[in-house]
N, C-alpha and C positions, 0 to 999 in steps of 0.2 A: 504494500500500500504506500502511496505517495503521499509524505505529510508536510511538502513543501509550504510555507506559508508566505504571505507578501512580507513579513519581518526579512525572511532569509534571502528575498526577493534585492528589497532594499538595503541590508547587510552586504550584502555582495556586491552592490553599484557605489555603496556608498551615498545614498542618498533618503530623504525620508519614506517612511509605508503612506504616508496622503498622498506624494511626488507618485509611489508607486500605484498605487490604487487608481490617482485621476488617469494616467498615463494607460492603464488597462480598459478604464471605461469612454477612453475618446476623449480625456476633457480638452478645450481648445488652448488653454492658458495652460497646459506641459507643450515643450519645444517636440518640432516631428521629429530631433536628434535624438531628444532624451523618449521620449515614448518608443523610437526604434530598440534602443539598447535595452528598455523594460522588455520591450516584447518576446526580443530576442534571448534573454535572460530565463524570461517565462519558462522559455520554449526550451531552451537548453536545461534547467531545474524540473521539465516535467510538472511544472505550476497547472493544478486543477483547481477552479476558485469553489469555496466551501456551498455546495445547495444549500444548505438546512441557512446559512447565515444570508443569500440570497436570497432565498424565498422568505425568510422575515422582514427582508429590510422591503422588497417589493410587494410584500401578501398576495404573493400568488407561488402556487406549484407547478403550471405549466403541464398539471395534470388530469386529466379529466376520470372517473368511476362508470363503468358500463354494470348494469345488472339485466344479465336477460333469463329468462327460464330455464330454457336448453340447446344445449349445444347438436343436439344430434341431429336436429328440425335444418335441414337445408336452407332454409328461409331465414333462421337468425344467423348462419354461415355467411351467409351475403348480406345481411345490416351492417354484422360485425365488418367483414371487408368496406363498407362505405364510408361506415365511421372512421375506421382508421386509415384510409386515405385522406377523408377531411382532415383529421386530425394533427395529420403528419404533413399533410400541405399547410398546417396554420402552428405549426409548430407543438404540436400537444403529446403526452404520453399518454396511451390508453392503461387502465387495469381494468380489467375483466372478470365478471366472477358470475355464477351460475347456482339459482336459486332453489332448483330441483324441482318448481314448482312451488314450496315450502314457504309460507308467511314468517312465519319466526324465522327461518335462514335470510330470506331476505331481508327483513326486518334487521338483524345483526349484521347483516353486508352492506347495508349502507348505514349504519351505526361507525360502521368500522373504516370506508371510506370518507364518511366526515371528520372522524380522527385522523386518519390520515392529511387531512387539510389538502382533500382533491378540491380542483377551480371551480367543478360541477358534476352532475350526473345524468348521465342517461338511464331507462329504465324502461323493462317491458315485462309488466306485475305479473305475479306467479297465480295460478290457477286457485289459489285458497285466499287470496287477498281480500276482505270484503273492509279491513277496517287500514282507513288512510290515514291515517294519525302521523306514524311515524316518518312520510314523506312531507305533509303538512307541518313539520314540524320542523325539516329541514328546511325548507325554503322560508318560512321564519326567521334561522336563523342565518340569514343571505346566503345561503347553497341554492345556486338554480339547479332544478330541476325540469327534464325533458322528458315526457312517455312519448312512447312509441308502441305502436302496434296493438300490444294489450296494453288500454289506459282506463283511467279512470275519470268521469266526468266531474265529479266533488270536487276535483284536485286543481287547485287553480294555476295552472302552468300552462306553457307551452306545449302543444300535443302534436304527431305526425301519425296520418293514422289513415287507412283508405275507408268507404264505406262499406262496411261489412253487411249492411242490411240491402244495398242496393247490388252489390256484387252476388248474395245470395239470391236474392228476386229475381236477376239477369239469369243465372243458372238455373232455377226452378224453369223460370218461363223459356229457356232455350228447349228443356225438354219437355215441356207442353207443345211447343212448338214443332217438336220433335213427334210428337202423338203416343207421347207416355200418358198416362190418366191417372195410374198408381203409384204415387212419388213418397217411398221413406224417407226421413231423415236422421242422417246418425249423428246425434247434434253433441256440442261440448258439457262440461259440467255449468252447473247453476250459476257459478260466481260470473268467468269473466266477459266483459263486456262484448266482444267479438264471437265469442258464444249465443249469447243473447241478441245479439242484431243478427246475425245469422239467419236464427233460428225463426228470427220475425219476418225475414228475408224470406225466408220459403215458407213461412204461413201467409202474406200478408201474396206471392205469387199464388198458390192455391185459391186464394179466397178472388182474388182478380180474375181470374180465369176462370169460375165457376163452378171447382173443384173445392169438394167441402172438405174442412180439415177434420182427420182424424188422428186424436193424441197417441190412438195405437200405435200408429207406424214413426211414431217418434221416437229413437234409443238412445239413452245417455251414454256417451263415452267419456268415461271421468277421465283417462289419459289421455286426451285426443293427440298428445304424439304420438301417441305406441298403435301399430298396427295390429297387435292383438285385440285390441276392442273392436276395429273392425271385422277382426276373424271371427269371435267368440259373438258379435251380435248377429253377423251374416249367415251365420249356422242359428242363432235364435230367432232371426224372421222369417228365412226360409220353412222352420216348423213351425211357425206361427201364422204367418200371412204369407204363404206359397204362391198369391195370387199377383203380389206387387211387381211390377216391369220396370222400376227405375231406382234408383239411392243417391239422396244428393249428402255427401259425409262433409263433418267438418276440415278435416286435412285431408293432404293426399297421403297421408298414413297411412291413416284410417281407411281410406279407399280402397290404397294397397291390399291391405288383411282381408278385405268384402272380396277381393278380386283371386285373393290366393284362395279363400275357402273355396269361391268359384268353379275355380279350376280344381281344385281336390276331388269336388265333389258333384262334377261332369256339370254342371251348369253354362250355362254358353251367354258369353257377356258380348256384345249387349242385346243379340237377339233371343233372350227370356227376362233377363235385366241389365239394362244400363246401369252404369257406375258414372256419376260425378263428385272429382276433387275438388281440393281446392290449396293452392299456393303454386305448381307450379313447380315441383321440387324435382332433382332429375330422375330419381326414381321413375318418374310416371312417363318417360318415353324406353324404360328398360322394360317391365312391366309387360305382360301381356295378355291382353288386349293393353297395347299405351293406350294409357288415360288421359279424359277430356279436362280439363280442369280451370281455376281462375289463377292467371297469371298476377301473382301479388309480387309488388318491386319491390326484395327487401334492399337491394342497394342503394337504390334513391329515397329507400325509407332512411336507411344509417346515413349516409353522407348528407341528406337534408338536417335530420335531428341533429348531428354533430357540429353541424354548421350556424346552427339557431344558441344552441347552446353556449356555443365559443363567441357568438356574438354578444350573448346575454351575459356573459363574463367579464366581457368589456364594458358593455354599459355598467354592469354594477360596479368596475371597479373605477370610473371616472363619475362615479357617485350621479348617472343619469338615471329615469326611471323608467323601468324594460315593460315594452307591454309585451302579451303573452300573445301567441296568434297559433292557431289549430290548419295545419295545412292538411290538406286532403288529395292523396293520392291516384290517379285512376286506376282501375284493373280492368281486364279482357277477359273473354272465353277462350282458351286456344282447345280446339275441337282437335279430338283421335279417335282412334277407334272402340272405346268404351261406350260410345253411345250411338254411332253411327253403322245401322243397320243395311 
């Protein structure tokens, strides 16, 4: 470890640590002789100036906190890439940490990156979140805060987020359109909000179209990352409602597992039932029948949030006041062969 300090700096020149210090920082009143010979000095001593003493005298860390669910989900693999490209183009360090889904984990992970005295955070709530306190509490005490993806409306920040109830509708009514009649949905757990518009997504398409809802052909998948929910309910509707021709799931997980029991167990997609995803992930052109699904931008999701955030850093820290703005993303259908007959 190199314990050079600007003492040793200016010891060696013969001259004072202020002499040495203005002469590091560009001051204009050190000569370009004498700032060459510091620098050159620096450089030959392997001189590293102290963070922890920089970031007090600036208050800031140059760092930003990410907290997303899961890492497994294709879709947070590409925020996280957006983000840290933003990041790294505006000079940021990311730390990264993953929730498990777990309120109390998340709740302690960004407990723990405010002790760390990160500049800000981003954040995509964990599937058990229902109580916002502990985010509320950081932006209190001037930590911005950014959600992304899975947000919360209580929470008064800045959000990046697509329409999850209008991208579900689009897909319901693709496959109305499509002259499916009997459309299940294998919707998320109760809590998170992208769950819930979904789900209203494809009631609120049924009920448009003429098609009356029934709560039957609705399954909860409490992991909606894990494609075993979609396996284990695909095998429970088939023995339940044998009659149904379509399944609109919340991931393309979840789709996945509907499509693998499928195929286990001779069913022919999509000519007995169509399969629709949803995000997009590249599983679903490996897949087969590849799956139709909604193309959700998690890159332009991460590089936008990081970019709002690093912004809102700056306004707080030249004491201006940040408004919060809720950006809204567009999504697509990109059609395959999971519903096309």
């Amino acid at each position: 470890m190199n314990n050079t300090k600007l003492i040793d700096i200016a010891s060696a020149l013969g001259i004072s640590v202020t002499t040495v210090s203005k002469a590091l920082k560009g001051y204009t009143d050190i000569s370009k002789s004498t700032r060459a010979k510091v620098i050159e000095m620096a450089e030959t001593m392997n001189y590293m100036p102290n963070s922890v003493a920089v970031n007090l005298r600036t208050n800031e860390t140059k760092t930003i906190g990410v907290i997303i669910p899961a890492t497994v989900h294709h879709f947070f693999s590409s925020v996280l890439n957006g983000i840290l490209e933003e990041a790294e183009k505006r000079g940021y360090l990311v730390i990264i940490l993953q929730s498990n889904e777990k309120y109390e984990l998340e709740k302690k992970q960004l407990a723990l990156l405010i002790q760390k005295r990160v500049d800000g955070v981003l954040m995509s709530l964990s599937n058990e979140t229902d109580d916002f306190s502990h985010i509320n509490d950081a932006i209190k005490k001037n930590t911005p805060v950014v959600l992304f993806d899975k947000i919360a409306k209580r929470v008064d920040c800045s959000k990046v987020i697509i329409n999850d109830a209008k991208a579900a509708y689009d897909a319901v009514t693709y496959l109305i359109n499509k002259g499916y009649k009997k459309i299940a949905h294998f919707r998320g757990s109760y809590v998170p909000q992208n769950s819930i518009d979904r789900f209203l997504g494809y009631k609120r398409a049924l009920e448009a179209h003429g098609i009356e809802y029934d709560s039957k052909l609705v399954y909860v998948c409490d992991n909606n990352t894990d494609f075993e929910d979609g396996y284990e309910n695909a095998q429970k509707i088939m023995t339940e409602h044998p009659d149904i021709d379509a399944i609109f799931a919340i991931t393309d997980l979840v789709a996945i597992g509907i499509i693998k029991y499928f195929n286990e167990a001779g069913i022919k997609t999509p000519q007995q039932v169509a399969v629709f995803g949803f995000s997009n992930w590249f599983m679903s052109t490996v897949i087969s029948p590849k799956l139709t699904t909604i193309d959700q931008p998690g890159f332009e999701m991460g590089h936008t949030a990081a970019s709002i955030l690093i912004d809102e850093i700056a306004e707080i820290k030249e004491h201006r006041a940040v408004t919060h703005q809720i950006v809204e993303l567009p999504t697509r259908i990109i059609e395959r062969e999971s519903t096309v007959k």
